[in-house]
N, C-alpha and C positions, 0 to 999 in steps of 0.2 A: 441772327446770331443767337436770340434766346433761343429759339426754336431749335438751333443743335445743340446747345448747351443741356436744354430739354432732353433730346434724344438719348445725348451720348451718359447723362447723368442717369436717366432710364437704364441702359444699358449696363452700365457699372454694378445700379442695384441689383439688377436680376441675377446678376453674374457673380456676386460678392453672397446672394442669396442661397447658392449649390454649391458652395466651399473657396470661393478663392479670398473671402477675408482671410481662410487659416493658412495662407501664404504667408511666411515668416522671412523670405529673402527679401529685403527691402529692396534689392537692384531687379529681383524676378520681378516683385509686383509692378514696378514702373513700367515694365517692358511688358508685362503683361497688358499694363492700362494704356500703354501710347497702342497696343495692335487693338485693342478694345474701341480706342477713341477712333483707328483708321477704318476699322471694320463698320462702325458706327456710321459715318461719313459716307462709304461707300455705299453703303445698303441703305442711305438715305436719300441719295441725290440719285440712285435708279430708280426709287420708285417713284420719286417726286419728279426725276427728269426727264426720264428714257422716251424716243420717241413713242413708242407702243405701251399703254399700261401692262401692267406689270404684278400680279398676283402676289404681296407681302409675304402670306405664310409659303407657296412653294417657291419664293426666290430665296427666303431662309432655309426651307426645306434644302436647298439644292446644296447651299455653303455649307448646311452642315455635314450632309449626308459628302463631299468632297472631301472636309476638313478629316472628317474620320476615314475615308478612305485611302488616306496617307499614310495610316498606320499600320493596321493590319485587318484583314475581313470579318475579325469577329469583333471589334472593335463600333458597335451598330445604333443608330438612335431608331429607340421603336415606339411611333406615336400608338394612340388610345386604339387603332381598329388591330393593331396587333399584337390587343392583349391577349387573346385566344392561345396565339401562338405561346407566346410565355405561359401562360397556363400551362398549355401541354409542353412544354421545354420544362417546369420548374415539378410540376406536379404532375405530369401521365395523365392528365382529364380535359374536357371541354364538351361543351353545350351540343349534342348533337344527335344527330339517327345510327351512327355504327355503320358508315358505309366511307370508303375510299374510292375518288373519284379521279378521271384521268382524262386524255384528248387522245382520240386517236381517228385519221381521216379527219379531222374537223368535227367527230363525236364527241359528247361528253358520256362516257361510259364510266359505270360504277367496275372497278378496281376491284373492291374488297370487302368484304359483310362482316362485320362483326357480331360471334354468338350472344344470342339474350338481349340485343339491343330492339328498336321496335321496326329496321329496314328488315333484321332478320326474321321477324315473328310476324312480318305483312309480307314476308314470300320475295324480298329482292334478289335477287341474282347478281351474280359476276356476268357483266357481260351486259345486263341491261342500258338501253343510253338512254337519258335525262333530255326529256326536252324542254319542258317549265318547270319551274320551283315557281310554287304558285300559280298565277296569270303570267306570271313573266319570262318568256321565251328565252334561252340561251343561249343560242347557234352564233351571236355577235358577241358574248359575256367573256371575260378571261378566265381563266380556271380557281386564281386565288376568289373573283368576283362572286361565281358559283359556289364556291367553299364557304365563303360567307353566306351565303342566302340563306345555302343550309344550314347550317350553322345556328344555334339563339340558345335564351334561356330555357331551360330547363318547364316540360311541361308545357310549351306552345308548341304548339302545330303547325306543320309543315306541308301541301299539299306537293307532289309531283308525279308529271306525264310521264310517263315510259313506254318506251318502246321495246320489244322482246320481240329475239329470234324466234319465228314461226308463229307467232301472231299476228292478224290479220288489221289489227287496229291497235292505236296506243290505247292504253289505261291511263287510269286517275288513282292514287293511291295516297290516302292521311295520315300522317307519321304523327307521332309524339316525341319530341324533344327531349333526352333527361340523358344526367350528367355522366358523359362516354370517359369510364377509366380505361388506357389500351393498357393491353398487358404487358409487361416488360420481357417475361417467359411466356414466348408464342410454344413453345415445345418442350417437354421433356419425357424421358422413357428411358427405357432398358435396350440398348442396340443388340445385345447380346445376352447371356444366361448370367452376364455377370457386371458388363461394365453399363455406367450409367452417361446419360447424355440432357445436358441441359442448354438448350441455345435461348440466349439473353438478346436482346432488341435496340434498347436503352437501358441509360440510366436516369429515372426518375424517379421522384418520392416515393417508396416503397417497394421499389425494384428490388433490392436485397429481402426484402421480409420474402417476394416470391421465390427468388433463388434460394433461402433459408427453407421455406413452405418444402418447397420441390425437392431438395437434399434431404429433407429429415422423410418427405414421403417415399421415396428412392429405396431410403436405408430400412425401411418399414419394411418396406416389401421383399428386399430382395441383398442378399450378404455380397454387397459391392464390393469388387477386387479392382474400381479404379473408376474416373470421374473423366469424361470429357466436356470442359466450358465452353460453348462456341461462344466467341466474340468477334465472326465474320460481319463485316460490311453493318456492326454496330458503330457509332457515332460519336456516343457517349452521353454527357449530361451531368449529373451534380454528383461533385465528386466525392461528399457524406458517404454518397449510395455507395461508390468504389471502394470507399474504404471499410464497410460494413460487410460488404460481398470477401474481402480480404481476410476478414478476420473472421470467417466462416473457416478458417483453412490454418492459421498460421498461431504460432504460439501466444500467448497473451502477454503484452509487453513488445512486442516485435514492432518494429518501425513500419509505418507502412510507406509514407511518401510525407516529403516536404514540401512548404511554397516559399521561393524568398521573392520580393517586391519594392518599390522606391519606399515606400511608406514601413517603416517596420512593424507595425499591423500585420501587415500581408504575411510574417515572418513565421512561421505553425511548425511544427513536427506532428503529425496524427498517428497516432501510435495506440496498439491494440490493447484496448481496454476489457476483450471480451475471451470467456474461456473458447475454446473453437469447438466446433461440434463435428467435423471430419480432422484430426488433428494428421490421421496416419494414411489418411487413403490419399493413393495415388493419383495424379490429375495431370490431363494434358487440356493445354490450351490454345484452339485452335485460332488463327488470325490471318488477315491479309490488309491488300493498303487500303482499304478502307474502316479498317479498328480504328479510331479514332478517340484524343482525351484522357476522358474516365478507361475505356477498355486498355488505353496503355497505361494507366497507373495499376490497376488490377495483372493486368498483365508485367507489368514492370515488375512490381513488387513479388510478385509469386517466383518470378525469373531469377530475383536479385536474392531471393532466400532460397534458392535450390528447393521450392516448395513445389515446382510443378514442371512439365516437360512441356517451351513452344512449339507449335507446330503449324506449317503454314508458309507465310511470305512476311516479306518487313513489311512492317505498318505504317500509318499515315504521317506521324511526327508530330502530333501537334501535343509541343510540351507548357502551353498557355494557361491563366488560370483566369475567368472572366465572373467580374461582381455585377449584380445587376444595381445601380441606382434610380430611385424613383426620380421622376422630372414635373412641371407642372401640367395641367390639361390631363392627366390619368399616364401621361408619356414616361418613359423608361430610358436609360442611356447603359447599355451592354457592354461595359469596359474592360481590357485587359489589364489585371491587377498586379499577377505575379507569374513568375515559372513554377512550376513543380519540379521537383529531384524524386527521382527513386534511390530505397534504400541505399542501394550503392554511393550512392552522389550526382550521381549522370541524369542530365535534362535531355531529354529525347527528342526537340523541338528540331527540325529538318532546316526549316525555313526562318533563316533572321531578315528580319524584315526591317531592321535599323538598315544594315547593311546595304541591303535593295535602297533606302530611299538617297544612299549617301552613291548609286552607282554601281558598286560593288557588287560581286559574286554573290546571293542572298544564302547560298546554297554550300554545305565544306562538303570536301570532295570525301571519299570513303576515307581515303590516306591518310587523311587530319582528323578523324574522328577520335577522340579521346578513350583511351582505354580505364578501363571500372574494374572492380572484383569482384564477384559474389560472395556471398557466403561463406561457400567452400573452393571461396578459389580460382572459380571458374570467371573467361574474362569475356567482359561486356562492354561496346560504345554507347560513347553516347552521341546528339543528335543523328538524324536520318531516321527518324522510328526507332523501333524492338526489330532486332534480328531472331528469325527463330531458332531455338537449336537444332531443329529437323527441319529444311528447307526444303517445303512439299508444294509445288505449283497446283493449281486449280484444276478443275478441266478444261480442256482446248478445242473446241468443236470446230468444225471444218468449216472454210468460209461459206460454202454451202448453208449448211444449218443454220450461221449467223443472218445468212441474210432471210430465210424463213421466220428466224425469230424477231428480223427489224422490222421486218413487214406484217408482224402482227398477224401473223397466221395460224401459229398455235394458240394462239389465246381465239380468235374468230375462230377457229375451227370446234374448240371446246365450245365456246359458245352456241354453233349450231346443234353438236353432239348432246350436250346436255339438254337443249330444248327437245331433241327427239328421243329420248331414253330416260325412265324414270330411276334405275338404279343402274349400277354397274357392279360384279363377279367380287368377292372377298379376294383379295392378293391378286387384286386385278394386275396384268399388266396389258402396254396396247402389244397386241399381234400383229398377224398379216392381214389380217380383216380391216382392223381401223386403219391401220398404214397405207391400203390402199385406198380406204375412203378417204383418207388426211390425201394422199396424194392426187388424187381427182379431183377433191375441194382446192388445193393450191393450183393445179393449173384451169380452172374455171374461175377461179377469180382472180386470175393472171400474173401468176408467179413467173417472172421470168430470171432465170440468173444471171447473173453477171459478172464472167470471171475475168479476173486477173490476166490470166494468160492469154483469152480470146480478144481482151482489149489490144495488148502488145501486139498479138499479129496481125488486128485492122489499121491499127497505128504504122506498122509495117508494111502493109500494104498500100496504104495512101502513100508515105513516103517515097514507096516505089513505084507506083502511077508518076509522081510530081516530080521527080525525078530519072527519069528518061531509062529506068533499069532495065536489064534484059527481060524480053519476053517469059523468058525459062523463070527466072530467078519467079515474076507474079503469078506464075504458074504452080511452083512448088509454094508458096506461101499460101494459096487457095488452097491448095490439096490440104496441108498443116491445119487450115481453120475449117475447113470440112472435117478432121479428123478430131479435131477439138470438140467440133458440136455431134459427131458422133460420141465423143466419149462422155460428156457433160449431160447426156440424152439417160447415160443411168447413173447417173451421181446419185439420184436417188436409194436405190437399194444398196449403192456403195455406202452409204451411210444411215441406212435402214435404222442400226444400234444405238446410233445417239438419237436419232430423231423417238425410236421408242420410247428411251430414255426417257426424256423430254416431255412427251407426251402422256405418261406415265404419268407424272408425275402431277401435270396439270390436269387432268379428266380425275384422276383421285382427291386434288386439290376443290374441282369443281361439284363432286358428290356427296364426301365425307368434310372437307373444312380443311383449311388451311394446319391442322396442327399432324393431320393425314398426309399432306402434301410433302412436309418437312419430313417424317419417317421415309415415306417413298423414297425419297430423296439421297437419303442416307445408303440406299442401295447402291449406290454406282457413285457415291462421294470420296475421291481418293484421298482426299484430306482428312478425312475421317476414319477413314480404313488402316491407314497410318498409325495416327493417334492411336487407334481401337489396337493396332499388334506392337505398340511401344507398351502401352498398357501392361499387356497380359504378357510379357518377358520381360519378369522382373530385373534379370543381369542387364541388358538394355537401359530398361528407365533408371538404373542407379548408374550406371555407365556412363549415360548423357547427363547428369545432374551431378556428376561427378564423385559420388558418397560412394565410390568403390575404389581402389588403391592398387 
């Protein structure tokens, strides 16, 4: 009996130590202290009793990481190995070589090079695969495993084996270590004589000074008649940053977004304290459901002031506000704090996740979305995401394409391309030349399709073996899939034009750098080409932001 007494008095300290002394509901704290005292109890006599020992820190590990799981998924405990990650979540930096790494066949292949780091300045490639980091082989390693090895303090060294397309043997290559900021603006430029283009990645420490950097070098150069922000398939991150990117745009004094929270702490209005340095230029803001956070505050607030035209798909929803608190052992606990509201009023959060745990629908239907007003007027919901006000879908490639690009063929294919060609043609695009080489490399290393329709008619045709059908009838269903695999025999130059696309885009990604890749891109991007003719007709962008009568 001392001995739980011991425990559970243990427990209370630790516990009254990270804020539940400042429980003030004297009926909460009891009830807090009796699930203290069961939890106590339970997590004692496992490991004291269970038949099998029983590992203390991951049997705690396990309850907590459940207990928060009940909540909601950003709601996370992050022990000391993933402080890394919070670095680059809080600040855009960490301990590293400047390279992105990935699995592919059971490879560890570098992903991504970053300019000026020391993978890039000792000749790494896209496409290389990693066999040791160090001595230590990684063909058995998980990919978060590998990310750490490489990974360290600043100024240590790194050795690894590579292997490279059209080389005969691996290499040995010494990296140096030192502290990787990624950039939050992988891209910006002039898409045209006039309007400008800035795509944002995250939001991290200093993300807005780049978006600031990149506006004011824009306007240097060039008498911009209108601005488009991609905020595709951005995430978000700390919402300082969103509100600084905001008041690049909007008048000084202008609301930019609210948080309210159980704690009236959490309670803010942020509001533009800064004069704006585009007050008048025109801006669209490109999105889909993957804008997530920070990009839908930025994106909310610019909607809810008739400041910019969306463009794109609804966004992701997520109208959360998450504090990080410190824990002991260097540990972190990543808590949901508060909602956000846009100007308007409206919380754009999709997913109630009280609802979900009580049963319920987690999800309101479009029907019950609550109507907002902007600015001028114009009406807005709320949860579900940002609705844009120009609903311009993506690109849609053929299932064809999709499954060349699942099968990691474009990228393998660049991969061999670049090992045998030192440069490639200014305003390169691929032809009929690489097209047909892309297409001999895909069926040499056994691309085979697999469509839809040819399933259904083997599926039909077993049916009707197994089922006693007419002669005639499996006769004509053979004919049909004969006519199928004739036809499916040139899918290929049926869809010649995306696959160039495509291709394009990645063999210029692979020569020039990823910021080459993103222009290319913009060639055949219909979300952008949208934005880009709302832009430059004026009666339109006031049209759709409603400042016309």
């Amino acid at each position: 009996m001392r001995r739980r007494s011991l425990v559970v008095f243990a427990v209370l300290l630790i516990v009254s130590s990270v804020g539940f002394i400042a429980i003030r509901n004297s009926e909460r704290f009891f009830e807090v202290r009796r699930s203290i005292d069961l939890f106590g109890a339970v997590y004692r006599d496992v490991i004291e009793d269970y038949v099998d020992p029983v590992s203390p820190q991951q049997l705690m590990r396990k309850g907590v990481d459940a207990m928060l799981a009940s909540l909601d998924p950003y709601t996370v405990y992050m022990d000391k190995e993933n402080s890394g990650e919070i670095d680059l979540l809080t600040n855009g930096k960490y301990g590293g070589i400047g390279v992105s790494i990935g699995m592919a066949n059971g490879e560890v292949i570098i992903t991504g090079v970053i300019d000026g780091y020391s993978a890039q300045r000792q000749g790494l490639r896209i496409g290389d695969q990693i066999l040791k980091v160090d001595d230590e082989a990684v063909d058995t390693l998980k990919l978060d495993q590998i990310s750490n090895m490489v990974r360290g303090e600043p100024g240590t060294q790194v050795t690894l084996t590579i292997k490279r397309e059209g080389d005969e043997k691996p290499f040995q290559v010494v990296l140096v270590r030192s502290e990787i900021r990624l950039k939050a603006v992988s891209f910006y430029g002039v898409v045209d004589s006039s309007i400008g283009f800035i795509k944002l990645d995250q939001f991290s420490r200093g993300s807005d000074e780049e978006v600031r950097n990149a506006l004011v070098d824009l306007m240097a150069k060039t008498k911009l008649n209108g601005l488009i922000l991609d905020l595709r398939n951005n995430p978000g991150g700390l919402l300082e940053s969103a509100v600084h990117i905001v008041e690049l745009f909007v008048p000084k004094g202008s609301l930019i977004v609210m948080t309210k929270g159980r704690d009236p702490s959490s309670d803010k209005k942020y509001i533009s304290d800064r004069d704006p340095i585009a007050p008048n230029l025109p801006i669209a803001v490109l999105v889909n459901g993957n804008s997530a956070s920070a990009s839908e505050i930025v994106t909310g607030a610019l909607q809810d002031l008739d400041r910019a035209v969306v463009v794109g798909t609804n966004t992701f929803g997520k109208g959360l506000v998450q504090t990080i608190l410190p824990l002991d052992n260097n540990a972190q606990l990543k808590i949901t704090t508060a909602r956000y509201y846009t100007p308007s009023g409206r919380c754009i959060q999709k997913i109630n996740y009280n609802l979900s745990r009580e049963g319920e629908s987690p999800i309101i239907p479009d029907s019950l979305r609550k109507e907002f007003k902007t600015l001028d007027g114009r009406d807005v919901f709320a949860s579900g995401g940002i609705t844009p006000d120009s609903i311009v879908t993506g690109e849609h490639y053929s299932d064809y394409v999709i499954q060349l690009m699942r099968g990691g063929f474009f990228f393998n294919f660049a991969t061999q391309y670049r090992s045998e060609h030192n440069s490639i043609p200014a305003h390169f695009t691929a032809g009929k030349d690489v097209l047909d080489e892309f297409h001999k490399f895909a069926e040499k290393n056994g691309f085979t399709y697999i469509s839809h329709l040819g399933q259904i008619v083997d599926d039909a045709q077993l049916v009707a073996s197994k089922s006693n059908y007419s002669p005639e009838l499996s006769k004509e269903i053979t004919a049909l899939s004969k006519n199928i695999e004739a036809d499916e025999r040139g899918l290929f130059d049926k869809n010649s034009d995306e696959i160039s696309q495509l291709m394009t885009a990645e063999l210029i990604g692979r020569f020039d750098g990823n910021s080459a890749q993103i222009r290319a891109g913009l060639r055949y991007d219909r979300q952008a080409k949208v934005a880009e003719a709302i832009l430059k007709n004026d009666p339109l962008y006031l049209r759709i932001l409603g400042l016309t009568h």
